[in-house]
C-alpha positions in Angstrom: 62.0 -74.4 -4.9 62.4 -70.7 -6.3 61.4 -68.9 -9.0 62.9 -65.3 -10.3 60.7 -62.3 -9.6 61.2 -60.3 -13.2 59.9 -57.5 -15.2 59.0 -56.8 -18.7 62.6 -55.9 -19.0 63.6 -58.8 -17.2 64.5 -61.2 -13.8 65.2 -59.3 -10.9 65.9 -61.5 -7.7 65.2 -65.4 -6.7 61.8 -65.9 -4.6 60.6 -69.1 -2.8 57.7 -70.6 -4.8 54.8 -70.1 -2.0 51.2 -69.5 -1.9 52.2 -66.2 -0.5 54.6 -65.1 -2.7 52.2 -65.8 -5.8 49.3 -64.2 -3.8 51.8 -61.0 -3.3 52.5 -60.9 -6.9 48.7 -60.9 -7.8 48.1 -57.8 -5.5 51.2 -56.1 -6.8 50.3 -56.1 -10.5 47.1 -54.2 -9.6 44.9 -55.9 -12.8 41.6 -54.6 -13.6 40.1 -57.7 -16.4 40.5 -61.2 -16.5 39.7 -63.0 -19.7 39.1 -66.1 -17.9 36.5 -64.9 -16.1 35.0 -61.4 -17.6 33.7 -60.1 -20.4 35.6 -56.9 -21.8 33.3 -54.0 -20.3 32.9 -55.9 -16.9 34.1 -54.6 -13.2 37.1 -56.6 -12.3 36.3 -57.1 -8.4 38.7 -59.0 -5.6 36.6 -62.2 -5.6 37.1 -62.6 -9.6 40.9 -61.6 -8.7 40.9 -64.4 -6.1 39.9 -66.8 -8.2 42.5 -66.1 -11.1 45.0 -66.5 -8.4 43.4 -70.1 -7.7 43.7 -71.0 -11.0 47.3 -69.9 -11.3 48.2 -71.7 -8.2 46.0 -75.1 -9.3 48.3 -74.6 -12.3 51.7 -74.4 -10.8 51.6 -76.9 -8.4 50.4 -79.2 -11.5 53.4 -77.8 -13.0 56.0 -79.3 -10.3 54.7 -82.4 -9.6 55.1 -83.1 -13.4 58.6 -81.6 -13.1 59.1 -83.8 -9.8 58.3 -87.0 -11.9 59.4 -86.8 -14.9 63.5 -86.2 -14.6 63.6 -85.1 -18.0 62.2 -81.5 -17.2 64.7 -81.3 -14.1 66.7 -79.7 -16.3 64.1 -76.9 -17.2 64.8 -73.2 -16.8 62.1 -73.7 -13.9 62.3 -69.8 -13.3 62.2 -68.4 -16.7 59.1 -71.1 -17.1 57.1 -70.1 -14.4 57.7 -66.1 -15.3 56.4 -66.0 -19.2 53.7 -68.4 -17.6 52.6 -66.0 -15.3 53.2 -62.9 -17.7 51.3 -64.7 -19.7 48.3 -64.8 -17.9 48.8 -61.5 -16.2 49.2 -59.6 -19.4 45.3 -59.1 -21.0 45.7 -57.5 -17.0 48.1 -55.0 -17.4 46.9 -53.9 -20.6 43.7 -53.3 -19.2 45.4 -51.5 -16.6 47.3 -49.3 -18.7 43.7 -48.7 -21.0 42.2 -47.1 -17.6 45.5 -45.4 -16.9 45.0 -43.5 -20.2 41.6 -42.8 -20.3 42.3 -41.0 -16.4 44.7 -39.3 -18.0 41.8 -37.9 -20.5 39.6 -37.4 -18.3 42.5 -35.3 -16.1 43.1 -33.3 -19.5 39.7 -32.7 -19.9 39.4 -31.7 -16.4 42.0 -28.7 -17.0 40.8 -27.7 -19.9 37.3 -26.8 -18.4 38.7 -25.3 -15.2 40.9 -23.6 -17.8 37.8 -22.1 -19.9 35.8 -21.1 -16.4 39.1 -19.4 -15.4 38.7 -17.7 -18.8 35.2 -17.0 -18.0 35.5 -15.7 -14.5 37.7 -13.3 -15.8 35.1 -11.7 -18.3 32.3 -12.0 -16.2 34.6 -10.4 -13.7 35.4 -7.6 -16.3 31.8 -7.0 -17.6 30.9 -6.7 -14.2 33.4 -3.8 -13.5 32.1 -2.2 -16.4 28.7 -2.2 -15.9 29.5 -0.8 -12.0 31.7 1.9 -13.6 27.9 3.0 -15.8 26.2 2.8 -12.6 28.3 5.1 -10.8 28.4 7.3 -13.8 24.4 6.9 -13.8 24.2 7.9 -10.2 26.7 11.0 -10.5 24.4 12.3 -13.7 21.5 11.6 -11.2 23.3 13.5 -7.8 24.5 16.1 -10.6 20.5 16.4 -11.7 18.6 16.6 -8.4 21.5 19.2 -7.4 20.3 21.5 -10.4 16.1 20.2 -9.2 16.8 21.4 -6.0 18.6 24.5 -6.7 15.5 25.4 -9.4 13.2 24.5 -6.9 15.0 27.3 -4.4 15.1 29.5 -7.1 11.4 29.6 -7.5 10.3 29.3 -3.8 12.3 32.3 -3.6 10.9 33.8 -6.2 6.9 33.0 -5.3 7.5 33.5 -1.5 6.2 36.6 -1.4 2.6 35.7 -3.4 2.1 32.5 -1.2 2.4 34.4 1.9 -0.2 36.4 0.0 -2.3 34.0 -0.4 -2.0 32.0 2.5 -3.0 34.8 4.0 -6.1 35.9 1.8 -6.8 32.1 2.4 -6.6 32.1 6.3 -8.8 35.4 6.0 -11.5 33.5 3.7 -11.4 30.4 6.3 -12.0 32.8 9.2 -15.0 34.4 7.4 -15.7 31.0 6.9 -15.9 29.8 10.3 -17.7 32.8 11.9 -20.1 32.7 9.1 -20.9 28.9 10.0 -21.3 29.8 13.7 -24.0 32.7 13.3 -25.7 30.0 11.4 -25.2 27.1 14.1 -26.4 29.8 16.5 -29.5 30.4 14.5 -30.4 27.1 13.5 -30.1 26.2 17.7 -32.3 29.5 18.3 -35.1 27.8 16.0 -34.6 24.3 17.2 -35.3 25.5 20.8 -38.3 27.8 20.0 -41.8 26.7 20.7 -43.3 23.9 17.4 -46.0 26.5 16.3 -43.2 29.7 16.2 -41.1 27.6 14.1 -44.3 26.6 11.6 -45.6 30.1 11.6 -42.5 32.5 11.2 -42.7 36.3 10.2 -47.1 36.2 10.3 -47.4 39.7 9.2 -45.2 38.7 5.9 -47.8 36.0 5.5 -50.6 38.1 5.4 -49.2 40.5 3.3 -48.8 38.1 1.2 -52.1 36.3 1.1 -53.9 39.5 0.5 -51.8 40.4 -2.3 -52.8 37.2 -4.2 -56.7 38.0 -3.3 -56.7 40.8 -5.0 -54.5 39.1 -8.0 -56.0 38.3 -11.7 -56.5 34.5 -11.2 -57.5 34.3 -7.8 -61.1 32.9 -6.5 -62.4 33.3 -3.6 -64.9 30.8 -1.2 -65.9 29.0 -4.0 -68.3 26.0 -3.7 -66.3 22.7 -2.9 -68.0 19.9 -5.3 -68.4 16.6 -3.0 -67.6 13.1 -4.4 -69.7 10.8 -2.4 -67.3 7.7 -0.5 -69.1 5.1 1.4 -65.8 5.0 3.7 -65.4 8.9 4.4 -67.9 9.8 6.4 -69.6 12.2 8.6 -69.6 9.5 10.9 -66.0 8.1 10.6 -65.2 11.7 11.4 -67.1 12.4 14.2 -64.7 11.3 16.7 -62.2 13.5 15.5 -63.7 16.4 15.2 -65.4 16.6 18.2 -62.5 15.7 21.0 -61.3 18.4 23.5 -57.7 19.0 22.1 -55.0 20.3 24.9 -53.2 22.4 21.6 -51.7 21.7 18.0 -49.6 19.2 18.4 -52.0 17.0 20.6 -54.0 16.7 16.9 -51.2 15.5 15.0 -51.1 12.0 15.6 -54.8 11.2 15.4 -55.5 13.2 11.9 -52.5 11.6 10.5 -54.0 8.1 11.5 -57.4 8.6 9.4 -55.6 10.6 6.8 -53.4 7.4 6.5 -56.3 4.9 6.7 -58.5 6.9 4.4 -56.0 8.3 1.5 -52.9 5.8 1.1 -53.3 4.4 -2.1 -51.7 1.0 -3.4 -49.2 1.3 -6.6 -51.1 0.1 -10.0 -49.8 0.2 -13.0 -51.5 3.2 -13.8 -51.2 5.0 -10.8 -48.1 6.0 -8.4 -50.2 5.2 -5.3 -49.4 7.6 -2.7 -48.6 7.2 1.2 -48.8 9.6 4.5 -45.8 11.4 6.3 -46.3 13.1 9.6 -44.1 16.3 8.6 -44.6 18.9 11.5 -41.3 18.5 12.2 -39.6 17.9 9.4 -38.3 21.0 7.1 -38.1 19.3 3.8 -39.6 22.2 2.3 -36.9 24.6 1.5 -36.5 25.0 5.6 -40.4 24.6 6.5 -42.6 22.0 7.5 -46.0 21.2 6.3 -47.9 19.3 9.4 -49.0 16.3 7.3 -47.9 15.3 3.4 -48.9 12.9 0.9 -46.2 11.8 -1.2 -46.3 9.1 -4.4 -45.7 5.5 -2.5 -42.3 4.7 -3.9 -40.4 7.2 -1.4 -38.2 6.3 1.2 -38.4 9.8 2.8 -40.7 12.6 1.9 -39.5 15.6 -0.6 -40.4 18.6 -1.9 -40.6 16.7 -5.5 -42.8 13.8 -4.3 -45.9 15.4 -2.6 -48.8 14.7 -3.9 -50.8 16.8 -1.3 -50.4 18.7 2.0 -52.2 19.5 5.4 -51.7 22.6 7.3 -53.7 22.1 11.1 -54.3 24.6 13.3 -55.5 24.3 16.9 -59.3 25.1 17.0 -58.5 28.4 20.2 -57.0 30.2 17.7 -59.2 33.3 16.7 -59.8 32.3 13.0 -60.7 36.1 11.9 -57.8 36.8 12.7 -55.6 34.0 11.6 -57.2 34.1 8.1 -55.0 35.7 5.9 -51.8 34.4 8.2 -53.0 30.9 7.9 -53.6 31.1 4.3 -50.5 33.1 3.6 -48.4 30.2 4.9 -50.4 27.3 2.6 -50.1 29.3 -0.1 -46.3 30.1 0.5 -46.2 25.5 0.8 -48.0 25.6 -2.2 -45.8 27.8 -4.3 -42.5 26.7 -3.2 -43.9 22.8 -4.1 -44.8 24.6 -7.5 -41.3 25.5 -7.7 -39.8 21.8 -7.2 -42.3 20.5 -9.6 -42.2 23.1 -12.0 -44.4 20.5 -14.7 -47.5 20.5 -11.9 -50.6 21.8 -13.6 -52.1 21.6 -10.1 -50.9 21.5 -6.4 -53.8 21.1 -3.4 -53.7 21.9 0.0 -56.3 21.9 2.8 -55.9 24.4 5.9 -58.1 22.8 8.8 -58.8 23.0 12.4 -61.0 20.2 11.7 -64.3 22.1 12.4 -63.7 25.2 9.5 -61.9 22.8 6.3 -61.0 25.1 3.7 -58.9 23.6 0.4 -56.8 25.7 -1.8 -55.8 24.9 -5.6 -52.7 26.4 -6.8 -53.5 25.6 -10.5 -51.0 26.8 -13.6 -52.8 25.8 -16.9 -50.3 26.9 -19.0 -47.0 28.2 -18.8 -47.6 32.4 -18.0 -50.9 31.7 -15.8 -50.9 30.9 -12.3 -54.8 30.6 -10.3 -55.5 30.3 -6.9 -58.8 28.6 -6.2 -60.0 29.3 -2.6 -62.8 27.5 -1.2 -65.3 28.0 1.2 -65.6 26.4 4.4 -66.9 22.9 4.6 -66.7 19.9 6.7 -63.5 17.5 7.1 -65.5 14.6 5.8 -65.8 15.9 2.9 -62.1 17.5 2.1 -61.2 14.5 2.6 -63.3 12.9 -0.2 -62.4 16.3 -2.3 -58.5 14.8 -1.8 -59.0 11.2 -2.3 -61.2 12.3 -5.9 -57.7 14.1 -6.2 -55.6 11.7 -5.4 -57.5 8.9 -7.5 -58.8 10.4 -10.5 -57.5 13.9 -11.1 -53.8 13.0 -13.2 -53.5 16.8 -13.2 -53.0 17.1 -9.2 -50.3 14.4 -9.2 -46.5 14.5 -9.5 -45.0 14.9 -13.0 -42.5 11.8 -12.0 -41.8 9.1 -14.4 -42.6 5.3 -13.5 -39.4 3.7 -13.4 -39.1 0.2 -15.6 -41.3 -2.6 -13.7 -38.7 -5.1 -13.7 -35.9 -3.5 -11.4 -38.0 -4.4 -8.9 -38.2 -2.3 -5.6 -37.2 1.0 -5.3 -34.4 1.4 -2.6 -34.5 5.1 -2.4 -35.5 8.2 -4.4 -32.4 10.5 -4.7 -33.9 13.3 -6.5 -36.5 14.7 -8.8 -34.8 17.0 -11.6 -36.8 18.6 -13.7 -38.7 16.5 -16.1 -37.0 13.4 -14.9 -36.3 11.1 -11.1 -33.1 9.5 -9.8 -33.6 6.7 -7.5 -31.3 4.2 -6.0 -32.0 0.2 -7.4 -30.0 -3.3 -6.3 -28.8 -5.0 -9.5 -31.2 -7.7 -10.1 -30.0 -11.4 -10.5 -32.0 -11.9 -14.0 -30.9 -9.2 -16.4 -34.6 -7.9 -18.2 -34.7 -8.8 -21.4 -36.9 -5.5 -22.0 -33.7 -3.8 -21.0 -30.0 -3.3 -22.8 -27.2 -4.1 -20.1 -23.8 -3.6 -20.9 -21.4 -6.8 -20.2 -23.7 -8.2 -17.1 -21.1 -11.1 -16.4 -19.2 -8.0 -14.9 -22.1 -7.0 -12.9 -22.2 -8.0 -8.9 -25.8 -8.9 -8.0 -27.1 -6.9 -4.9 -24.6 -4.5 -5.6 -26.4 -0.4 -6.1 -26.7 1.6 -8.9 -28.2 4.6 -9.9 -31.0 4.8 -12.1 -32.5 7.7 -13.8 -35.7 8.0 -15.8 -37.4 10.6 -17.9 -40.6 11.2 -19.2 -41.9 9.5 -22.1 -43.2 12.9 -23.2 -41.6 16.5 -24.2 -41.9 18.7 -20.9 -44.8 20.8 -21.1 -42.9 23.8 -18.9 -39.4 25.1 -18.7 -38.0 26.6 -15.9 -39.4 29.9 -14.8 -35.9 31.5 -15.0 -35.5 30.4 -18.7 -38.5 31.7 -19.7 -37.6 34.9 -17.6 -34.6 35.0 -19.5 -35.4 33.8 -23.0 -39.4 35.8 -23.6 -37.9 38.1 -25.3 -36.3 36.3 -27.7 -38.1 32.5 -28.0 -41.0 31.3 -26.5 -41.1 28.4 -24.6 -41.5 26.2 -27.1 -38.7 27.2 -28.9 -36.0 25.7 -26.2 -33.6 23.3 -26.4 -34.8 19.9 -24.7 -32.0 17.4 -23.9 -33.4 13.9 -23.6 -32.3 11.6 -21.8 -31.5 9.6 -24.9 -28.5 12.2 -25.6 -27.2 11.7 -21.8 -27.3 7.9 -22.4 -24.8 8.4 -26.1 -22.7 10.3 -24.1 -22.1 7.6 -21.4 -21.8 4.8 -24.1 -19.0 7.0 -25.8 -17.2 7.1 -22.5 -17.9 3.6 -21.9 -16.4 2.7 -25.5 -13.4 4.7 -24.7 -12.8 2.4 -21.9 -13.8 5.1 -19.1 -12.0 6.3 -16.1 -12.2 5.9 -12.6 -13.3 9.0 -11.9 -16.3 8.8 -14.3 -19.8 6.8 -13.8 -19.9 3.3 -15.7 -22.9 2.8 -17.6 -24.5 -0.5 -16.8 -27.8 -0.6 -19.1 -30.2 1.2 -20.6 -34.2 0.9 -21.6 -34.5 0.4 -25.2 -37.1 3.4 -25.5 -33.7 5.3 -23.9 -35.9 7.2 -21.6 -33.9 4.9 -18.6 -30.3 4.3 -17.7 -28.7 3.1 -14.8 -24.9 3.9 -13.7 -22.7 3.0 -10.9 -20.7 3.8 -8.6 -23.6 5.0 -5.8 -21.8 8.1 -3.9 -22.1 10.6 -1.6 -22.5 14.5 -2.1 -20.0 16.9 -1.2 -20.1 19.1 1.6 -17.0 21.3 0.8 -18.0 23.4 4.5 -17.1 19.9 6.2 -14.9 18.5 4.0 -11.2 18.1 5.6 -8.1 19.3 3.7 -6.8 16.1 2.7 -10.1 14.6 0.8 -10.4 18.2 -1.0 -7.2 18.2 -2.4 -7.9 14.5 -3.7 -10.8 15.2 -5.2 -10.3 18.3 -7.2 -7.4 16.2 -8.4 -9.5 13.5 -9.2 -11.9 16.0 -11.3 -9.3 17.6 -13.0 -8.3 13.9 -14.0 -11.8 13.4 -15.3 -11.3 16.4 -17.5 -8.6 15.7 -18.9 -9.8 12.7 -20.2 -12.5 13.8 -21.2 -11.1 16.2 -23.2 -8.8 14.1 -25.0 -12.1 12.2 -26.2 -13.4 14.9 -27.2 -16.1 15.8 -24.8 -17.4 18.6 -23.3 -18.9 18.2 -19.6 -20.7 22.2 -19.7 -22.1 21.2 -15.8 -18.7 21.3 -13.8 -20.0 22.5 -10.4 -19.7 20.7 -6.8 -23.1 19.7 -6.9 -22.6 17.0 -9.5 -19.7 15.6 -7.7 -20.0 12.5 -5.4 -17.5 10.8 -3.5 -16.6 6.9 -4.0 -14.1 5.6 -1.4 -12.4 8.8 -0.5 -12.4 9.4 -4.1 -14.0 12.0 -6.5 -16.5 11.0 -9.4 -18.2 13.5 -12.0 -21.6 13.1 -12.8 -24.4 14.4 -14.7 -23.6 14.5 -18.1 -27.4 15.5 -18.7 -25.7 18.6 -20.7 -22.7 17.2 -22.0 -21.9 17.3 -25.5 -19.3 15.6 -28.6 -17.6 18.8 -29.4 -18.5 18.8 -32.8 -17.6 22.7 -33.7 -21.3 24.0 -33.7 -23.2 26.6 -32.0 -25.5 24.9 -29.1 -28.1 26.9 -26.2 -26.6 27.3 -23.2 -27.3 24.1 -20.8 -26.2 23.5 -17.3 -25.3 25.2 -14.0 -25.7 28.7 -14.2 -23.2 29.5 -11.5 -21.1 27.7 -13.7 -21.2 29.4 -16.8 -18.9 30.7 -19.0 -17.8 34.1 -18.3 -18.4 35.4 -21.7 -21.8 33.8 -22.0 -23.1 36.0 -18.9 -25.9 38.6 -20.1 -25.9 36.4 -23.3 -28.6 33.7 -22.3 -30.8 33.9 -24.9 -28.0 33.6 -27.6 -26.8 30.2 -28.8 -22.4 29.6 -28.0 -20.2 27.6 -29.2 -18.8 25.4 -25.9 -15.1 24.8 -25.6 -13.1 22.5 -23.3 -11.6 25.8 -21.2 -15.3 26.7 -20.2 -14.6 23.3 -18.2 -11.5 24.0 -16.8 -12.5 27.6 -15.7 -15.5 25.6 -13.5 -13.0 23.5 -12.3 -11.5 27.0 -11.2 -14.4 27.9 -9.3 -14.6 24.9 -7.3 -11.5 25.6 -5.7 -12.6 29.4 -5.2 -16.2 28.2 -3.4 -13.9 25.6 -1.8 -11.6 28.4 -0.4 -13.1 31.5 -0.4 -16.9 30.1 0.3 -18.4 33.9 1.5 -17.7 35.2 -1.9 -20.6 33.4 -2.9 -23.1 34.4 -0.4 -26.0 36.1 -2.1 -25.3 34.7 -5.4 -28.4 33.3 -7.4 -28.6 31.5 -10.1 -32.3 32.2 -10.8 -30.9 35.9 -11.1 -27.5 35.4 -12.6 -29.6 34.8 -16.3 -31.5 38.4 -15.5 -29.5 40.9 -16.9 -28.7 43.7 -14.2 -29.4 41.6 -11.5 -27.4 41.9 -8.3 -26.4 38.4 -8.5 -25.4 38.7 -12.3 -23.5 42.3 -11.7 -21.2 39.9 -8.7 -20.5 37.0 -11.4 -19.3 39.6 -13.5 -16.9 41.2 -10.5 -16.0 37.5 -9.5 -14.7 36.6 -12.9 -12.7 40.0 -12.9 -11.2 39.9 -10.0 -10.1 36.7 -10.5 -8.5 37.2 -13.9 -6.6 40.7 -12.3 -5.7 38.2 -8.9 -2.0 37.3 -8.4 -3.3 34.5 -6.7 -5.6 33.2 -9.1 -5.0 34.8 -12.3 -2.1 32.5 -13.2 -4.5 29.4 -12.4 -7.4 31.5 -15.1 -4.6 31.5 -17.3 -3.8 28.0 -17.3 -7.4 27.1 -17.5 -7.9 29.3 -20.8 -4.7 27.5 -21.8 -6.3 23.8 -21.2 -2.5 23.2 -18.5 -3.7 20.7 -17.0 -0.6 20.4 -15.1 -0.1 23.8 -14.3 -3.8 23.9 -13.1 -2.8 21.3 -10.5 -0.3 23.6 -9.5 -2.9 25.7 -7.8 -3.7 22.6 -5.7 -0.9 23.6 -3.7 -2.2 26.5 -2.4 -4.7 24.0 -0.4 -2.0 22.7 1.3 -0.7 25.3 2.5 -4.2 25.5 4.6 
């Protein structure tokens, strides 16, 4: 049996009726649904096809075995039957096919059309980016055409400024070699009194000594072997210093350890509330005292190391073979001349106490200043050491006239780490910052604050100073009295910190981390180290007089006037400079003020005007910074300058200022940098840096 293989249009060619050939015909029409056996949206897969094909064939053979018995369908168009039956059921297939055929062809459209748009967009992108390449290279041809014209500029002026830098490179080299000689004469002479015998170096230049004691005997103020009144002790006694006294010592240094023993046993007092305390130094040895070395000193307790402004008392021995006729005026020359100079760091002292001794012949001598013109010298006569002893313990304990004038700092920063310093009317010390912020204290944003980390604290009296310096009232008699001069508390220190501190600071600046509420106390950080411009190295001076001129700057823009620009107040932080003491800085508010700060460096124009009042101006701080890199480069120029003298008018010392300022205004090598300075260029003041390098 056959049936015709057709098309839509119609049959083709006869085919045997066979499982296979109705299985071939399936595969051929490539049909995606079947209503018989899934829904509309469903995957048409082979086993769903195989089973249409059953049906078909279940079908079919029903088909011709009702054509096989019943005769009257024999005559059927068997062919054309079995095609519209198959079409039939193969049609909902082929429409489904021809559905997916179209929506491939969509998706295929839609396919060029984006490959169409990113061709489209490649080509912008492509453009935009030739563009943008073309401004670069125009950028970089602007940029070649401006470093050309740097460059040539920069040859222009090299050219033009050869000649003055060899100039001063070699006024420079010459300054450095003066420099360098002038540091080995005093290596050499520092070496020469390091090997000399103990007692040469204690006792230099006797004759000078004795001059000078005699001078003060026959001074107005001065009294001679008066009697010593004795405060009994039931611990300092004859007896205790029996011992002492009596034993066969080999020379001078043989007694130093013993008497500093009893001296320690007998006079270290603990620290009250109301009283410093005090402790003992062995000092022989040790030239704290503007190069010279009392044998033993008693200091205030809170000292780390002994200094000129902590004594309390001192203790000049001298070996018992000495002929004491003739060591008299020597010996007493050199405690007055410890005396004086300790009068000179403590210039509030009312009264200053020493004791000369060779244990058997004790003799203690006042150097007393009741007011601000008199000075008295009380010598008294010979008595035993027992009771000098007691005569410095009454002193010590009960006599507020014959301690330090050095300001308690606040009880609640606990221990004192170490005393930096004792300007006048005030002390600098070194503190940890404490874990629990004092309440009896104002600190500034302690959640910024590192505990353990060091700052600097500085603390005033609570009390106008009773005595200016001598070289102010030298300067100022004849126009004011004492009384009359400007006294800077530190109250006006502490405003100017908080206005820098407002202004957000700089890092070249102290940070101010609290204050007392009485403002007689403030403490700053960072903690750094003075300058030594003789040792410094080329590299850190040149960063830090950057750093400095920095700090002015800002400064300046805030409108504040340092007036104290000198190396001494500079410190360095990490290879880095910081400007302190702002002790007389000022708001520049447009009035006249009394001169205040470093003498050395003053304003030119206010030199031989002391006494008058000025009105401060930012260029008086850039013409210090000036001189710091003059003392930094040419350090001889200011040997034998002194500042004491600078404020006497005629002085030697005032007279050189004078030439210094002069000179370097009529310098080609530094006149340019004055100029700048008077014209507040910063920039062009850091010009002048260069001239460093070159070194």
């Amino acid at each position: 049996m056959t049936i015709q293989d057709s098309t839509p249009e119609g049959p083709v060619t006869a085919q045997p009726l066979s499982d296979a050939f109705l299985l071939a015909r399936f595969q051929a029409l490539s049909i995606d649904k079947s209503p018989d056996f899934c829904e509309e949206d469903d995957v048409l897969t082979d086993d769903k096809i195989f089973a249409v094909y059953q049906k078909l064939l279940v079908d079919l053979r029903a088909l011709v075995v009702a054509v096989a018995a019943n005769a009257s369908l024999a005559e059927t168009n068997l062919p054309a039957l079995f095609q519209n039956a198959f079409f039939g059921l193969c049609s909902p297939y082929r429409k489904a096919l021809r559905k997916q055929q179209r929506e491939i062809a969509e998706v295929r459209a839609e396919g060029d059309r984006i490959r169409a748009a990113m061709d489209v967009l490649r080509a912008e992108t492509a453009k935009e980016a030739a563009d943008l390449r073309a401004e670069v290279d125009v950028y970089r041809a602007k940029m070649d055409t401006l470093r050309a014209e740097t460059a040539k500029d920069v040859a222009n002026l090299r050219a033009d400024q050869s000649e003055e830098i060899l100039e001063v490179t070699k006024e420079m080299l010459e300054a450095r070699e003066e420099t360098i000689e002038a540091a080995k004469e005093m290596n050499t002479a520092l070496l020469d009194k390091l090997h000399r015998p103990i007692l040469q170096v204690c006792v230099p230049d006797s004759v000078s000594r004795r001059e000078t004691w005699e001078k003060v005997k026959a001074a107005d103020g001065t009294e001679l072997d008066k009697i010593l009144p004795d405060y009994p002790d039931r611990k300092i006694t004859n007896k205790l210093t029996l011992p002492l006294v009596s034993a066969d010592y080999i020379d001078e240094a043989a007694m130093y350890a013993p008497v500093t023993k009893l001296v320690t046993e007998q006079l270290t007092v603990r620290r009250t509330k109301n009283h410093p305390g005090t402790k003992v130094f062995d000092t022989h040895n040790r030239y704290f005292l503007e190069g010279q070395a009392p044998d033993i000193s008693i200091t205030v307790q809170d000292v780390a190391d002994v200094d000129s402004a902590s004594v309390v008392a001192i203790i000049e021995l001298k070996h018992k073979s000495k002929n004491q006729t003739a060591m008299a005026s020597e010996s007493f020359g050199q405690v007055y001349d410890y005396l004086r100079k300790l009068a000179r760091a403590q210039p509030n002292r009312r009264k200053i106490v020493g004791l000369l001794s060779d244990l058997t012949h004790n003799h203690i001598v006042i150097h007393e200043s009741p007011n601000h013109y008199t000075v008295n010298i009380l010598h008294f006569a010979t008595v035993g050491f027992a009771k000098a002893l007691r005569f410095l313990k009454y002193c010590i304990l009960h006599d507020s006239d014959a301690l330090p004038s050095i300001p308690s700092f606040s009880a609640d920063l606990h221990i004192l780490q170490m005393r930096l310093g004792n300007p006048v009317f005030s002390v600098v010390g070194v503190f940890s910052i404490p874990a629990n912020f004092p309440s009896t204290n104002r600190w500034l944003s302690p959640e910024q604050l590192s505990v353990g980390d060091q700052m600097v604290v500085k603390r005033t009296s609570n009390v106008p100073p009773r005595r200016p310096r001598a070289s102010l009232i030298q300067a100022f008699a004849s126009v004011r009295s004492p009384q009359q001069l400007e006294i800077r508390p530190v109250a006006a220190e502490i405003k100017i910190l908080q206005a820098i501190r407002k202004a957000g600071g700089s890092e070249h600046l102290p940070k101010l981390i609290y204050h007392s509420t009485d403002m007689h106390e403030f403490g700053i950080t960072p903690l750094g180290q003075p300058c030594n411009i003789f040792t410094m190295n080329q590299s850190l001076a040149f960063t830090i007089l950057k750093d400095i001129l920095t700090a002015l700057e800002w400064l300046h823009s805030k409108n504040i006037i340092h007036r104290d620009v000198r190396w001494d107040n500079i410190v360095v932080v990490g290879g880095r400079g910081v400007l302190i003491d702002f002790g007389a800085a000022i708001i520049n508010d447009g009035r006249l003020h009394d001169f205040q700060g470093g003498i050395v460096c003053a304003p030119s124009r206010v030199i031989g005007q002391f006494d008058r009042q000025y009105l401060p101006s930012p260029v008086d701080d850039c013409l210090a910074w000036v001189l710091l890199l003059n003392a930094l480069l040419a350090p001889t120029r200011w040997a034998g300058i002194r500042s004491d003298e600078i404020m006497t008018e005629g002085s030697d010392s005032e007279k050189r200022m004078r030439e210094l300022w002069r000179g370097l205004e009529a310098s080609k090598v530094w006149g340019p940098g004055v100029v700048a300075a008077k014209g507040k260029r910063y920039v062009d003041m850091a010009l002048m840096l260069d001239v460093l390098v070159l070194l």
